[in-house]
N, C-alpha and C positions, 0 to 999 in steps of 0.2 A: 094559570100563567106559565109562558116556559121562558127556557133562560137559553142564551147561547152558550154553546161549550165546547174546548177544542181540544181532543188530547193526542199527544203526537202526532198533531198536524191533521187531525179525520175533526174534521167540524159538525156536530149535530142539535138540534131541540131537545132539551129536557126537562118533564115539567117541576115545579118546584118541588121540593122536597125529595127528589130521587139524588139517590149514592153517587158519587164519581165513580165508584166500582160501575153499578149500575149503567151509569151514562158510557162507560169504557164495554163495557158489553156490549148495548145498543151503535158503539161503532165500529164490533168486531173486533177490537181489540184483547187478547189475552193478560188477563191481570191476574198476578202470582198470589194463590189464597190455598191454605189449608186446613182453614177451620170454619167454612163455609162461611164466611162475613162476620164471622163474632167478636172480630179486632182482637182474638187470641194470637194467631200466631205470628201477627206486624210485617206480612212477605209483602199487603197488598199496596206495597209504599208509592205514592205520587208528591214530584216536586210541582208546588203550584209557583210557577210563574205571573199569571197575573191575574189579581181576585180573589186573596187570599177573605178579603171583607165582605163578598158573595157568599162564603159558605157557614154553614155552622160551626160554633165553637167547638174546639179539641175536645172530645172525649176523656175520662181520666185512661185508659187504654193508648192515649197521645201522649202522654204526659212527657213521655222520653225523649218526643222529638222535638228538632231544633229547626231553627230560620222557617223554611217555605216548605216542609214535608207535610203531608197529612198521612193517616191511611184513608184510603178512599171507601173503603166500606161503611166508614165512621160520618166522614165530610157528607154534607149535604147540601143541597143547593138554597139558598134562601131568596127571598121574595124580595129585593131591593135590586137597584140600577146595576148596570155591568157585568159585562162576560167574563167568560172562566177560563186561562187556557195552562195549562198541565201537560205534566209529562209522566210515561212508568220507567224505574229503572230499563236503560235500556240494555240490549242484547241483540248482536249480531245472530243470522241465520247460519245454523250450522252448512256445512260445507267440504265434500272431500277435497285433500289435499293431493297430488302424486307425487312430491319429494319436498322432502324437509331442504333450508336453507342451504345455501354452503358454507363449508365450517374447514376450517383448516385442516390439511389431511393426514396431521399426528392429531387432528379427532377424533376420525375416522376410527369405527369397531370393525376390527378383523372378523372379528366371528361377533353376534350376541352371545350373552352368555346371564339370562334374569334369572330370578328367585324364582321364579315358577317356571317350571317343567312338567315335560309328559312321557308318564312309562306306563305306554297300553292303553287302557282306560284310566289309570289313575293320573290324577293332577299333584303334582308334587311342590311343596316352598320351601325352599332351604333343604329339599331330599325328602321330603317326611308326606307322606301323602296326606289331603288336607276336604280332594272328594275322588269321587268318583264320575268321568263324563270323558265322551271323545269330541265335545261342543269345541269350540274356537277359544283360546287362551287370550284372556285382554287382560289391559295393563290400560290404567287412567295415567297422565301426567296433567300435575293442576300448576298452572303459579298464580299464586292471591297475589295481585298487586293493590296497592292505596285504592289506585283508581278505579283499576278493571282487573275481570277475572277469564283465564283462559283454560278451558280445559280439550287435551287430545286423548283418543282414546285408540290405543295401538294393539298391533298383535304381535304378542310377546313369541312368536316362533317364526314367521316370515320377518318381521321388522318392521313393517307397511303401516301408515301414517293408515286408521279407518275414518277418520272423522274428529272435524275439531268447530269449537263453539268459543264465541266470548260471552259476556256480559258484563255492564257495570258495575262495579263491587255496592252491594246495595246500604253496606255503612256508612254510606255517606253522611248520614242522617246524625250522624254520631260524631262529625268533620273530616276535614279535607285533609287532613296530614295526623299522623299517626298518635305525633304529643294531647292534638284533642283527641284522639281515640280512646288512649290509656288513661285520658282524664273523665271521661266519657263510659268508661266501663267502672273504674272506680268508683263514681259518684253514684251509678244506677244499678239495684240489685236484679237480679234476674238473667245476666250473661245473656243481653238482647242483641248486642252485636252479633254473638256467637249463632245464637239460633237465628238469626234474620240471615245471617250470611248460609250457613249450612240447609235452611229453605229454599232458598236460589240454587243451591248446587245441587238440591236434591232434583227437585224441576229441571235443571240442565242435564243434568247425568241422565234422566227416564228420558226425556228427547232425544239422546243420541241413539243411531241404530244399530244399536249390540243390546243383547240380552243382561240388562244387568248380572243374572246369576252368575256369567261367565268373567264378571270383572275379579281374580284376585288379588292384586297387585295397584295399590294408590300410591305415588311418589309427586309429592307437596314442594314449592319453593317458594318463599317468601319472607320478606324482612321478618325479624323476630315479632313486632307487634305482630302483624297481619298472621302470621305462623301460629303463633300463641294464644290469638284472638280464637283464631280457625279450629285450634284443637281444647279451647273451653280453660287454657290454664292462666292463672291471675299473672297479669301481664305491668303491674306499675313498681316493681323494682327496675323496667325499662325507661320508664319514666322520673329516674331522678340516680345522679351520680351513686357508683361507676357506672347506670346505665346495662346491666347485665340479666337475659331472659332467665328464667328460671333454669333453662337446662345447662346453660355457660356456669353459672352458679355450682351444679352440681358436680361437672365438669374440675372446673376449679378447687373445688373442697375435695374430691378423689373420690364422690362418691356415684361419681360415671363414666365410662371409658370416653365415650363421645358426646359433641352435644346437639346428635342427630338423636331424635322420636319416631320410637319403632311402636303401633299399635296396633291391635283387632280394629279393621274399622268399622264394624260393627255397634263398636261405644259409642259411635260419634250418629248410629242413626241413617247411615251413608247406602246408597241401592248400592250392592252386589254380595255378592261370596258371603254368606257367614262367617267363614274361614280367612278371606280376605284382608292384607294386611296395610296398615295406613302406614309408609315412610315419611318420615319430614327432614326435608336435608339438613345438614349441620350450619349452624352461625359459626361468623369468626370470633367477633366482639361487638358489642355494644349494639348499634344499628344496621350492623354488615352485617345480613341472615344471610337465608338459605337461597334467594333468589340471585345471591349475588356470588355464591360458591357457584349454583348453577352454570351460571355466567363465564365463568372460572374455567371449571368443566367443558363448558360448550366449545369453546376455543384453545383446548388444554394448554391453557397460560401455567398450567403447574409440570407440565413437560418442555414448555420452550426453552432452547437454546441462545434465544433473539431476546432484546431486550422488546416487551410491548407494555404498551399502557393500553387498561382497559377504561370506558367510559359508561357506564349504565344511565343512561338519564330516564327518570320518572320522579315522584314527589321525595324519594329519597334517594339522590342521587348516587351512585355504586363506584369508586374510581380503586382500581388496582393499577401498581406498576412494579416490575419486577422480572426477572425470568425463572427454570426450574430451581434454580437454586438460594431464593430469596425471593420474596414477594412482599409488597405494603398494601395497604390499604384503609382507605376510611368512607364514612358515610356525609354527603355534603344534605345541608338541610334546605334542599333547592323549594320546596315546596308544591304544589299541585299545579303551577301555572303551563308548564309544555303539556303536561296530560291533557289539557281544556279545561281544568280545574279555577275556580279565582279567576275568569274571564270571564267577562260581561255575558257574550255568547261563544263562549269555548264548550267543547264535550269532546268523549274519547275519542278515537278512529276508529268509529264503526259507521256505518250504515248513513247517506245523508251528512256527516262531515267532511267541509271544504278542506282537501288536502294540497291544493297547489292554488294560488295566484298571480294572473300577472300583470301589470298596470302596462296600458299601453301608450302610444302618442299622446292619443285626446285625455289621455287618464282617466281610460273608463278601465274595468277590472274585468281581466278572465279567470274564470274560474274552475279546478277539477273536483268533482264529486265523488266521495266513496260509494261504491254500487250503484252510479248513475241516476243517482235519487235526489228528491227537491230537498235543496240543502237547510238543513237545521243549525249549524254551530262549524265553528271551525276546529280542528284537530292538532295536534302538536307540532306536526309537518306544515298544516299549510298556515301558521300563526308563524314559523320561520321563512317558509316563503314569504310573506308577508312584508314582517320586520324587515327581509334584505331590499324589496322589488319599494317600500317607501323610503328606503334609505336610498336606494339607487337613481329613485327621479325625485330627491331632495325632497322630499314630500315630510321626511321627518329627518333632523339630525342626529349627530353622534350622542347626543345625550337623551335622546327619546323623545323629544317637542316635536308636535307635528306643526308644519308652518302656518302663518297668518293667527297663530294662535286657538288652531281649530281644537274643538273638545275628543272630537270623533274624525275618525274615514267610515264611509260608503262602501263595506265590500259587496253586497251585493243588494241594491235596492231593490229586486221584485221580491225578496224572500225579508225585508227587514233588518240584515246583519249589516252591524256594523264594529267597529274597531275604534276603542274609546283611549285617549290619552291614560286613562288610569291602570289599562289593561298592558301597556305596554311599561309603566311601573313594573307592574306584578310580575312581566316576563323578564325586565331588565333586574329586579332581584333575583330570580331562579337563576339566571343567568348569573349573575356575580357569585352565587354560593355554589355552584359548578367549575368554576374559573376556581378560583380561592382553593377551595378543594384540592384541584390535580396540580395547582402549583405548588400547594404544600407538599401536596406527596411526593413530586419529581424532590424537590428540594430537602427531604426529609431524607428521600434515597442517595442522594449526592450527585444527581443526573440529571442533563437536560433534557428539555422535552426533544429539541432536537436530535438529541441521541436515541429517540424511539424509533424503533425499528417497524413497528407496528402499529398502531393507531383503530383498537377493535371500537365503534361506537355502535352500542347496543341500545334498547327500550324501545318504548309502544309504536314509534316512527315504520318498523318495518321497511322494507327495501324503498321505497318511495320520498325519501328526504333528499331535499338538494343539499350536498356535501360543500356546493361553493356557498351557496347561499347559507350555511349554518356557518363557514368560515368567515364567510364576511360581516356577519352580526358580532362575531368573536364568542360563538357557542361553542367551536372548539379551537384547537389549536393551528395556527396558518401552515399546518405540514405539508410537503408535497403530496397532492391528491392520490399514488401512489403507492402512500404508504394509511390511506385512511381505510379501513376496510368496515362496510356496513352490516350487521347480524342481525337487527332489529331484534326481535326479543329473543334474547339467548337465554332467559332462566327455562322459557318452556323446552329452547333443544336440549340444553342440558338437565330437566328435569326429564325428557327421553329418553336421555344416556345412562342416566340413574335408572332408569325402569331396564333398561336393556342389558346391563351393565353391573354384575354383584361386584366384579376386580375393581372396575373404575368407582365405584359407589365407596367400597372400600378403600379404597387407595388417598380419594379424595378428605375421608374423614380422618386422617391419618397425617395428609397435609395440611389441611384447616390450620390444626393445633400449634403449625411452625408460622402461618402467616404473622407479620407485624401490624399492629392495627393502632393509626394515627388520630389521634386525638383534635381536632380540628379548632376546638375551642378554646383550649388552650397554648394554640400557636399565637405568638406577640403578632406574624404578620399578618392574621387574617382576615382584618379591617382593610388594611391595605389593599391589599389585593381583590377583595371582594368591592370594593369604592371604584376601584379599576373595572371591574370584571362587567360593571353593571352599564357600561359603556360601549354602543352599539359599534364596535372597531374592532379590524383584525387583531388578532394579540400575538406577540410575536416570541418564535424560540430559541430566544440569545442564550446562546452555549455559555453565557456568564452570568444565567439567570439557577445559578446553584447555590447562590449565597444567601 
């Protein structure tokens, strides 16, 4: 007897009793495995979607995983009614770039100037020779995010972008936001987060087209869990007041100048250099790491003369405001909903996610596709197009009710997506703990958001977000379009800068240690504001909104 089964959308026969590994072979599909199907090393992760009671029971090698995860070498097909359909962590096709974003031009690098250098044949870090080779000098830049993982791989003497790759952070399995992660690690021994994720990178890092040997130089940004998680160190004093990673800790007690992580990355098992060293940017406090200094860096908010507010949105929302000579910031706990996370059918923006729609006369829906592909899921861009294009033909109001009392919208019926009243919950709280956030922080600085001068909104969106259409849901602030400037993910340029960069790498962990870092939960208005925020309407910046 065979069974139907679907994974990532390639549909085939498989007869009873074969692996979902197995069945994902037979359709061409590459499934991440390192220990030839022994369910040792947990890389070969599928979320089942539906038919979880078609397969065989979890393995003790399962034990770990949560909701709709298996590993597919383990699942097997069993002999009762109904289809199977699955998905593997996904992962965009690597892809050259020809220039990195635009970024303010007190960004801009006069000259490079990285840790690694070349006199003759020797390859030098930090001056000290490390080998010997006239090969190509590369430098990896990674940022682990919640969601997803981006890694580019540059060359540290021309400056030239070679090659950049995503993929979805494969901890998922572990939850969607960071508080289950750290409870999630705590609770299970074996640091499976760690090695499940450093599995993926290893796999991504041998597909890119450079010689691993030639990689010296790894420079890391990400929230403190995700940073912590990545480098194997016990990460649940993050998880419970003051909320501090281990390096802040040491930082604090005087017994570290910085609370950036300098290693061999060799310890960690990583393709390149022997010699090769693993940077991890500095955290400020608490939830504000290193993707969010990045960020910092990317738009050198620690040189401006201009008053700017920075905005990072992803599962841990990132809001700076301030100029060079004072800076705030804090961590909103928006949660995984703009990523595609906690959405019915949401996924990152990769590959097959709907990033724009628009509802016409008859109210039928147009739709744009990432890479021109049969769409899967919608993305964090086109889930605000979305929210504005129902709110603009009354289809839902300011409080997130779609009319007539519907459960769901139709975004696209040949493909099955749709757009469920609870999904729009999930984004109207992301939303509010976003809002809450940056008004406390204007409010904490003594400035209105009107008096921002600059308005940086960063995260996984990338240059393809409609600015009106995020203003009109009230995702950000009603500024003059003018003064909104888009980066989309600024931890990966400024973890570029960092690699390109020993002055600027320097300089910035030197400022870290003056930022102010605002406490969000212990603001009396942050109900308020957040009850507000969660309200699909512009929000507005009354010059009297300081109080």
């Amino acid at each position: 007897m065979s069974k139907k089964v679907t994974i990532n959308q390639r549909v085939g026969e498989f007869a009873v009793g074969t692996s979902l590994f197995e069945a994902g072979e037979g359709l061409d599909i590459s499934v991440p495995s390192s220990c030839r199907k022994q369910g040792k090393c947990r890389e070969c992760l599928m979320e089942i979607t539906t038919g979880m009671e078609s397969l065989s029971a979890p393995t003790e090698e399962e034990g770990h995983l949560k909701d709709n995860f298996r590993l597919s070498c383990c699942a097997r097909l069993l002999d009762v009614p109904g289809e199977i359909q699955a998905h593997t962590m996904r992962r965009a096709e690597i892809h050259i770039e020809d220039e990195a974003m635009n970024l303010p031009p007190e960004a801009a690098l006069e000259k490079i100037d990285p840790a690694v250098t070349r006199d003759g044949d020797r390859v030098l870090l930090d001056g000290k020779k490390i080998a010997t080779s006239t090969g190509p000098l590369v430098g990896l830049a990674i940022d682990i995010g919640t969601t997803t993982v981006v890694i580019r791989a540059l060359d540290l003497e021309s400056g030239e972008i070679i090659a950049s790759t995503s993929l979805e952070n494969p901890q998922r399995f572990g939850g969607t936001d960071v508080m289950s992660r750290i409870e999630f690690d705590t609770d299970h021994k074996g640091k499976l987060l760690h090695r499940t994720l450093l599995g993926y990178l290893t796999r991504a890092i041998k597909q890119l087209p450079v010689d691993p040997e030639t990689i010296y130089e790894i420079v890391v940004a990400g929230n403190p869990t995700m940073r912590d998680l990545f480098l194997g160190l016990n990460v649940s004093s993050i998880g419970q007041r003051p909320y501090r990673c281990l390096s802040e800790k040491a930082w604090r007690d005087g017994e570290a100048d910085t609370t950036a992580v300098s290693i061999l990355a060799r310890k960690l098992r990583l393709p390149c250099h022997p010699q090769a060293r693993l940077y991890a940017m500095p955290v400020v406090s608490g939830h504000v790491g290193g993707d969010a200094v990045a960020c910092l860096l990317a738009v050198a908010g620690d040189r401006s003369d201009e008053l700017i507010a920075i905005m990072d949105i992803g599962t841990n929302t990132e809001v700076f405001m301030g100029y060079r000579d004072r800076l705030l910031a804090a961590s909103c706990p928006a949660g995984p909903a703009f990523e595609g996370r906690a959405i019915s059918q949401g996924m990152p923006g990769l590959d097959g996610a709907i990033e724009k729609v628009h509802i016409n006369d008859d109210g039928e829906t147009e739709i744009a596709v990432i890479g021109d592909k049969t769409p899967e899921g919608i993305c964090g861009s086109g889930l605000i197009s979305l929210l504005a294009e129902l709110k603009r033909t009354e289809i839902m109001n300011t409080f997130g009710r779609l009319e007539d009392d519907e459960s769901a919208f139709v975004v696209d019926e040949a493909n099955n997506i749709s757009f469920l009243e609870s999904d729009v919950n999930e984004l109207a709280q992301a939303k509010g703990a976003n809002v809450a956030g940056l008004r406390i922080v204007a409010q904490s600085y003594g400035r209105s958001l009107a008096e921002v001068d600059k308005f940086y909104l960063a995260g996984g969106f990338g240059r393809h977000l409609d600015i009106e259409a995020a203003k009109e849901i009230g995702l950000i602030p009603d500024l003059p379009t003018e003064k909104i400037v888009q980066i989309g993910n600024a931890a990966i340029e400024g973890a570029c800068l960092a690699l390109f960069s020993v002055s600027r790498r320097r300089d910035m962990e030197e400022r870290v240690k003056t930022i102010e870092h605002v406490e969000l939960e212990t603001d009396p208005n942050f109900f308020d504001h957040f009850v507000e925020g969660c309200q699909f309407q512009p929000y507005g910046v009354d010059p009297e909104e300081t109080t």
